[in-house]
C-alpha positions in Angstrom: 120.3 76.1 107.5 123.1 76.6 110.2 121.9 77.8 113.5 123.2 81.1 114.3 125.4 81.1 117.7 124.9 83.5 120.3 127.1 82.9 123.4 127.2 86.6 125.1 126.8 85.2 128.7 129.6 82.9 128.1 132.0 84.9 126.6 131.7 87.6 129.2 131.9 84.7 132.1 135.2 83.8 130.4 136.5 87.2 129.8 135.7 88.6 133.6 137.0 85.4 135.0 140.5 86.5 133.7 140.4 90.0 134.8 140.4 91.5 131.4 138.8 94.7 130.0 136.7 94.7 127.0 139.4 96.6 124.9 142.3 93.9 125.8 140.2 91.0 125.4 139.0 92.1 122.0 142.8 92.6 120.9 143.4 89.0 121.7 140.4 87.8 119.9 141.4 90.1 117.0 137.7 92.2 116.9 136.6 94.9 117.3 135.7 96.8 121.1 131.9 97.0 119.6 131.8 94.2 117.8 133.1 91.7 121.3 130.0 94.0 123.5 127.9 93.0 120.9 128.9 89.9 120.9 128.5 89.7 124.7 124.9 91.2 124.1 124.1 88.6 122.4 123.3 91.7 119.9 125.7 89.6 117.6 125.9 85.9 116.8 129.8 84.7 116.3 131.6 83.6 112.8 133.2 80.3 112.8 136.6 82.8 112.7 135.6 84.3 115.5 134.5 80.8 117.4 138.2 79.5 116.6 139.7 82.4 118.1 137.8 82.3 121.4 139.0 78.5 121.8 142.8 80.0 121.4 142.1 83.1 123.3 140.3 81.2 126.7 141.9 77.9 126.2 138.3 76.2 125.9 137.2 73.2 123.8 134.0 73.7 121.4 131.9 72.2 123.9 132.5 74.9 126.5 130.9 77.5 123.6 128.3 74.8 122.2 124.5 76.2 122.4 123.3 72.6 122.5 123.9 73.3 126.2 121.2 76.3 126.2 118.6 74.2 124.4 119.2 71.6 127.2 118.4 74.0 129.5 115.1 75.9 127.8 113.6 71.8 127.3 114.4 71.2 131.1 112.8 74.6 132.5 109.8 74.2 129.9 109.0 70.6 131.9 109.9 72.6 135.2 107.9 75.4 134.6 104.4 74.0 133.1 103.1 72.7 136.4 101.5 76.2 136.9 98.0 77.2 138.5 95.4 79.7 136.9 97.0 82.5 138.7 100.5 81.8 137.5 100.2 80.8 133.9 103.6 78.8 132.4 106.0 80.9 130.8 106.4 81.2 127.0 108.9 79.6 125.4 110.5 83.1 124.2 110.7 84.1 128.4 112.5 80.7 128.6 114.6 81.4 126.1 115.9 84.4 127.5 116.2 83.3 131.0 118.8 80.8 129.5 120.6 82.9 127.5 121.2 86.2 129.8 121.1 84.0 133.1 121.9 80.2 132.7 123.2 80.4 136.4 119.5 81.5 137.1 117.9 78.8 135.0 120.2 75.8 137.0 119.3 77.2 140.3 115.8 77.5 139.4 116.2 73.7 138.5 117.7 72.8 141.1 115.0 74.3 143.6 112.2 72.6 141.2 113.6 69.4 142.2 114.0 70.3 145.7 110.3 70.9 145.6 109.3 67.6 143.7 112.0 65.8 146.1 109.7 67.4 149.2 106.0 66.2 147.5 107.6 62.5 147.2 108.9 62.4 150.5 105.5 63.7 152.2 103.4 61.2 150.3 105.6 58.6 151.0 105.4 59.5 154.4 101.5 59.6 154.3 101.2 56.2 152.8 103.7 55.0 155.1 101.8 55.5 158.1 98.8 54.6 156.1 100.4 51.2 155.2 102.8 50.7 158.7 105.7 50.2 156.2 109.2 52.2 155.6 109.6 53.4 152.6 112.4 55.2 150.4 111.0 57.9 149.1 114.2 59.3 147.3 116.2 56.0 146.6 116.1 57.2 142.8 117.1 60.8 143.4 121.1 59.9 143.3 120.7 58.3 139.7 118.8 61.3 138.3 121.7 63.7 139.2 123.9 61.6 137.5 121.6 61.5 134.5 122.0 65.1 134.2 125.8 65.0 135.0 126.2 63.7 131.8 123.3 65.4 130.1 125.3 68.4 130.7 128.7 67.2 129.7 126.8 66.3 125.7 127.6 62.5 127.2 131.2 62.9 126.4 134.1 63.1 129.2 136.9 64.5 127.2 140.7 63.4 129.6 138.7 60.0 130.0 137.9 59.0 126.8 141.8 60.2 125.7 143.2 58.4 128.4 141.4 55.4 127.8 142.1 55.5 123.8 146.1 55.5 125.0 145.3 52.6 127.2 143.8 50.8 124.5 147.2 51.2 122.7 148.8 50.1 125.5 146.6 46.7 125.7 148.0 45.7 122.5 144.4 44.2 121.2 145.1 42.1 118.1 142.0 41.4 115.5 143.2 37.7 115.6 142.7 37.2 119.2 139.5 36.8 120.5 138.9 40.0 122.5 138.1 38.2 126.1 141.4 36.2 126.1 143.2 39.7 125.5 141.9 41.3 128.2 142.4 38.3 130.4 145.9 38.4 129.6 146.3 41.8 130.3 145.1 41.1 133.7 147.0 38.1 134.5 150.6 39.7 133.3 150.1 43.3 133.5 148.0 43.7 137.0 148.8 40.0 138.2 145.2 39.2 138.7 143.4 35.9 138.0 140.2 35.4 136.1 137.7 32.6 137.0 134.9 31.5 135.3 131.7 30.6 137.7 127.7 30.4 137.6 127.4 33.2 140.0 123.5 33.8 139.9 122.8 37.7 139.2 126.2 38.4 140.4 128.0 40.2 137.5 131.9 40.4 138.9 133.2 40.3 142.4 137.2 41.2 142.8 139.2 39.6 145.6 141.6 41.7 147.0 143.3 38.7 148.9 143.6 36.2 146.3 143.5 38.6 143.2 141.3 36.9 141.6 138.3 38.7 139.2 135.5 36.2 139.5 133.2 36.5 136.5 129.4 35.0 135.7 129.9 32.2 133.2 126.3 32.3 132.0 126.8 35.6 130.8 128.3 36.3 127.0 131.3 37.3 126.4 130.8 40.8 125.6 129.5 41.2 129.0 132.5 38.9 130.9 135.1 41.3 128.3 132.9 44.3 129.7 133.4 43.4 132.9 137.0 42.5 132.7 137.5 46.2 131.2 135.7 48.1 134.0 138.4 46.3 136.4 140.9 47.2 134.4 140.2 51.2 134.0 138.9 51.0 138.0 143.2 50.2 138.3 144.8 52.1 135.5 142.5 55.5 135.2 141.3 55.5 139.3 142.9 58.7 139.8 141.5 59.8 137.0 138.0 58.9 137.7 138.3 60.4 140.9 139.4 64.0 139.5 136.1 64.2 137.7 134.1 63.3 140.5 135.9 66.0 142.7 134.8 68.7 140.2 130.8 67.0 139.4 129.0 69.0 141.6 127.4 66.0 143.1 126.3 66.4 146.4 124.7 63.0 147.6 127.8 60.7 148.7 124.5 58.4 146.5 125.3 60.0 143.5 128.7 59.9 144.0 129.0 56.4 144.3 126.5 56.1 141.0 128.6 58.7 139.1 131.9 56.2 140.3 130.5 53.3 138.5 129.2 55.5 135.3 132.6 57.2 134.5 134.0 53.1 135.1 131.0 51.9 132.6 132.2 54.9 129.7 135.9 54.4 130.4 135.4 50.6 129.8 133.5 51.3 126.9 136.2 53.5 125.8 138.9 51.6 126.0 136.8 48.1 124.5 136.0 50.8 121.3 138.5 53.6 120.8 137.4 56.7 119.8 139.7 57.1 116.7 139.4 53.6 115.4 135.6 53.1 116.2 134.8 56.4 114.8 136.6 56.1 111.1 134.9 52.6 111.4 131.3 53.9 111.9 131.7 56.1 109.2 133.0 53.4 106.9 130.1 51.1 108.0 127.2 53.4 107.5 126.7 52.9 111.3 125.8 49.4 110.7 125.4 48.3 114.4 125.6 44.6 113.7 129.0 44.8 111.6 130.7 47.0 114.2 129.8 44.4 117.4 131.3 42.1 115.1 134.2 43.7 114.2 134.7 45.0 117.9 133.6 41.7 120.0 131.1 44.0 121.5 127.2 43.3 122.4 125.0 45.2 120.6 123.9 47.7 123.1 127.4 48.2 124.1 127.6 49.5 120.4 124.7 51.8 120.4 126.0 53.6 123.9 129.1 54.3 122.4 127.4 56.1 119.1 126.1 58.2 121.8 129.6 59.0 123.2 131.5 60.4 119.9 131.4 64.3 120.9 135.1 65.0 120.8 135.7 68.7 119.8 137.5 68.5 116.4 136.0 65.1 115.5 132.6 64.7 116.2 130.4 62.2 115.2 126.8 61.7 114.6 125.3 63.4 117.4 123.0 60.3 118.7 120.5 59.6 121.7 120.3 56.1 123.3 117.7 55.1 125.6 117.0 51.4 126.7 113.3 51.2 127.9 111.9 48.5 130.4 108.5 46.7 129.5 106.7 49.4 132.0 108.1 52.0 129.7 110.9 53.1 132.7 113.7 54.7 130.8 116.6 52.4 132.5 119.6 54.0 130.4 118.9 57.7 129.0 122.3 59.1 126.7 122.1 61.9 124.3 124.1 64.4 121.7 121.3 65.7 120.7 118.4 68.7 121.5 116.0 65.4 121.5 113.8 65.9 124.6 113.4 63.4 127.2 110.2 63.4 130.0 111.7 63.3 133.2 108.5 63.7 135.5 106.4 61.0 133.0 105.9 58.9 130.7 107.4 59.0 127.0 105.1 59.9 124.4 103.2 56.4 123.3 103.6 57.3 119.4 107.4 56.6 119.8 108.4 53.8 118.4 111.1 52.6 120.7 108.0 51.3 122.6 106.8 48.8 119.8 109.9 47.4 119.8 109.0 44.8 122.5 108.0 41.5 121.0 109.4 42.0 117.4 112.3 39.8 117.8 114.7 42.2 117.3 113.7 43.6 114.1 114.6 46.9 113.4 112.1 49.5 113.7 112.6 53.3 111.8 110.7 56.4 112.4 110.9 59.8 110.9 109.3 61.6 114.2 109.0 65.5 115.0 109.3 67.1 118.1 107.3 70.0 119.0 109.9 72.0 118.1 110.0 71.2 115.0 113.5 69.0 115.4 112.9 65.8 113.2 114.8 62.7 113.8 115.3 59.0 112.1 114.5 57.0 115.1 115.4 53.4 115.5 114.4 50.6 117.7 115.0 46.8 118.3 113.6 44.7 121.0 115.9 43.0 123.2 116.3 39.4 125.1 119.2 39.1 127.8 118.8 35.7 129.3 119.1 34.7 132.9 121.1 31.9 132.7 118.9 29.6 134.5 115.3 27.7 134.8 112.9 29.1 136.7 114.5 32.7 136.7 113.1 35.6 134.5 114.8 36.6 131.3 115.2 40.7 131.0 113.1 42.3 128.2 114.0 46.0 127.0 114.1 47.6 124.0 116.8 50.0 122.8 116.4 52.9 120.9 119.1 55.1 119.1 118.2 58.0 117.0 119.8 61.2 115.2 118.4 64.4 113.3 117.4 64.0 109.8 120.2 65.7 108.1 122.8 63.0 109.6 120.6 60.3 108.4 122.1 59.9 105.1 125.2 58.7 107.3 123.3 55.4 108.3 122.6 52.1 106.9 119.1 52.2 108.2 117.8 55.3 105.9 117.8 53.2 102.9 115.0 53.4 101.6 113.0 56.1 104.2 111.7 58.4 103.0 112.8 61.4 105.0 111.3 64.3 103.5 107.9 62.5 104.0 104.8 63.3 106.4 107.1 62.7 110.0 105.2 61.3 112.9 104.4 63.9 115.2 105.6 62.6 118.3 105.7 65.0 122.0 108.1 65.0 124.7 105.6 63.7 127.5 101.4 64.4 127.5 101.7 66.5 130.4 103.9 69.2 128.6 102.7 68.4 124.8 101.4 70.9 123.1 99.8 68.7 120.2 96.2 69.4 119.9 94.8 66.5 117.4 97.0 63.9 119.2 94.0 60.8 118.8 97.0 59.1 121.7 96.7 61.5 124.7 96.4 60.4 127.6 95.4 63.1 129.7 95.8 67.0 129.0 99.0 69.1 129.3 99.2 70.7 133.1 99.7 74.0 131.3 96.5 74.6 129.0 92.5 74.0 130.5 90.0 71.7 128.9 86.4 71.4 128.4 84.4 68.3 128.1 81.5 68.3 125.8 78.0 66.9 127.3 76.9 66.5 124.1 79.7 65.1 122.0 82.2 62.1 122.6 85.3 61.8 120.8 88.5 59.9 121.0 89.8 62.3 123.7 87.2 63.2 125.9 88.4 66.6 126.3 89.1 69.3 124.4 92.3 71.6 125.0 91.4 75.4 125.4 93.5 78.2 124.0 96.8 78.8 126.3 96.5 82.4 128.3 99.9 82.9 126.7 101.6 81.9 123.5 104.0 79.1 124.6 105.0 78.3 120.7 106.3 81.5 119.6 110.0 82.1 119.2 
């Protein structure tokens, strides 16, 4: 069943940004004065008519409308707000709700301030074992990346004048299937931007681009996906700088950190733009069933390149499969974190254990599938391989991680990998993190949720060694 969209807040933030009166602005939009103030009450979700009209009338995409932004929001203040003591009890998930829909601006100060705080706790215990230890250490070195994390959170990991402009730049290449895709973009560099590529064992060292000599050295140990990677990030660092820069001058990004992060991020999606096209690489998923290994093949491209740019496809008009993609070190650290979806990711702890991406370690990249629920009910198809990228060299450490891409249910029929799921059996009830879960027969927790109390029986001994007690508020109800 369709979700019903309310976007009153946004609608009226649109409308009083032009000056307009309700009585104009429903003329344009061809409604009703009562039906637009209803609308803007969120008394009244919006038709599809209506949702087409607003795009004309305000000149914004889809995305600027989407309510996969609110439930963005409501996941992130339910983590924020459950750390909560006995005289302050968590919110329910209906306050949340609200909150976001009749004050988002609220909600992403109220964010921002949570992080301020948890920013302030690291710093001071730093600081305490610091002294403790006589050693300096960088208590917010990691800060920078999460702003860029939600950057793109907040943009449903698409960056619309980017990917366009690096879909025409991919024209412009002139990329033929019967040339291998490395010698094409050397080429491109040698007549188009008269630099020279070299080929050396450069330790960890991925690229390094002399100004004086133009010359793009590249690691030799590394495949060729990677070195064409690599060669592509120079090439949209030249061609689409300016426009790189315009979309970091409107981020919001206040560290000159996460800046500098968000430089090399919009690089990284413009060069996995312009390596897989939206148009082409879209119709081609599609065609393919979202077979991962035939569309590295047919694009030259690794296979985790691949899965990030399933993430990517959220252009208004032509979306498609909303996906997440995660890649998970061996200590469960999520080291890449991209998503379309309402799927819900920790960001204070751990994932939940009964995911499968974290099985996927040591299965020699066999493909794992899941049919998991969230809490709220959301169920997904969730796949995972284990990966091996080698280090080029004896005596240095090869890099484990396993990757994990999944979409809701009712896209699954789109992919290869349902075949023979069954997807309207018993899912695996899976949680965002065990500190917000509100699962109480979970046999895998870890520890209880910060927003509920707990007993411990003298006389009994289970699994769990605690039992959860009823919340002082309903947090599940709607």
């Amino acid at each position: 069943m369709q979700q019903k969209l309310f976007v009153g807040p946004k609608v009226r933030r649109l409308r009083e940004a032009r000056g307009w009166k309700l009585e104009p602005c429903a003329t344009r939009l061809g409604v009703s004065i009562s039906y637009l103030s209803q609308i803007e009450a969120n008394q009244r979700p919006v038709t599809a008519r209506v949702l087409i009209a607003m795009m004309r009338v305000f000149d914004v995409d889809a995305q600027s409308l989407d309510a996969d932004d609110d439930q963005r929001l409501i996941a992130d203040l339910r983590e924020a707000t459950a750390e909560w003591t006995d005289e302050a009890p968590a919110p329910s998930l209906a306050e949340l709700k609200h909150v976001v829909t009749n004050a988002p601006n609220f909600a992403r100060h109220y964010l921002d301030l949570h992080r301020a705080h948890r920013r302030a706790g690291e710093r001071l215990n730093a600081t305490d074992e610091a002294i403790a230890l006589d050693e300096t250490v960088a208590a917010s070195a990691l800060l920078p990346y999460e702003a860029v994390r939600d950057f793109f959170h907040y943009k449903n990991n698409y960056i619309h004048a980017l990917d366009l402009a690096a879909e025409a730049l991919h024209g412009r290449c002139g990329f033929s299937p019967d040339v291998p895709l490395e010698t094409a973009l050397e080429t491109y560099l040698r007549d188009r931007l008269k630099v020279r590529v070299r080929r050396s064992a450069a330790g960890d060292l991925m690229r390094r681009f002399d100004a004086g000599t133009r010359e793009l050295l590249l690691n030799a140990a590394q495949p060729a996906e990677t070195r064409s990677f690599q060669m592509a990030c120079h090439i949209v660092a030249v061609e689409l700088g300016e426009l790189i820069e315009a979309e970091l001058a409107v981020s919001e990004l206040r560290s000159p950190s996460a800046v500098e992060i968000c430089r090399i991020s919009l690089t990284n999606y413009a060069a996995g733009a312009l390596l897989l096209p939206y148009e082409t690489f879209r119709h081609a998923a599609q065609d393919l069933r979202h077979d991962i290994d035939l569309l590295s093949l047919r694009f030259q491209t690794s296979f985790e390149q691949t899965c990030h740019r399933l993430s990517t496809l959220q252009r208004p008009g032509a979306r498609g499969v909303p996906f997440y993609f995660v890649r998970v070190d061996p200590a469960g650290n999520i080291t890449k974190r991209h998503s379309a979806t309402r799927f819900q990711f920790a960001r204070f702890s751990g994932a939940c254990p009964l995911w499968n991406v974290h099985e996927a370690f040591g299965r020699d990249g066999r493909i794992l599938t899941q049919v998991a629920e969230m809490p709220d009910g959301a169920r997904y198809l969730c796949l995972a391989w284990g990966i091996l990228k080698r280090s080029g060299a004896h005596g240095t450490p090869d890099r484990r991680y396993a990757l994990g891409l999944g979409c809701e249910v009712q896209y699954a029929d789109a992919l290869v990998y349902s075949d023979g799921v069954d997807l309207k059996g018993p899912p695996e009830r899976i949680g965002v993190s065990c500190r917000i879960c509100e699962r109480d027969d979970c046999q895998q927790r870890a520890f209880p949720p910060v927003d509920r109390g707990f007993t411990v029986s003298r006389s009994e001994r289970s699994i769990v060694p605690f039992s959860l007690t009823t919340p002082n508020r309903d947090s599940s109800r709607s």
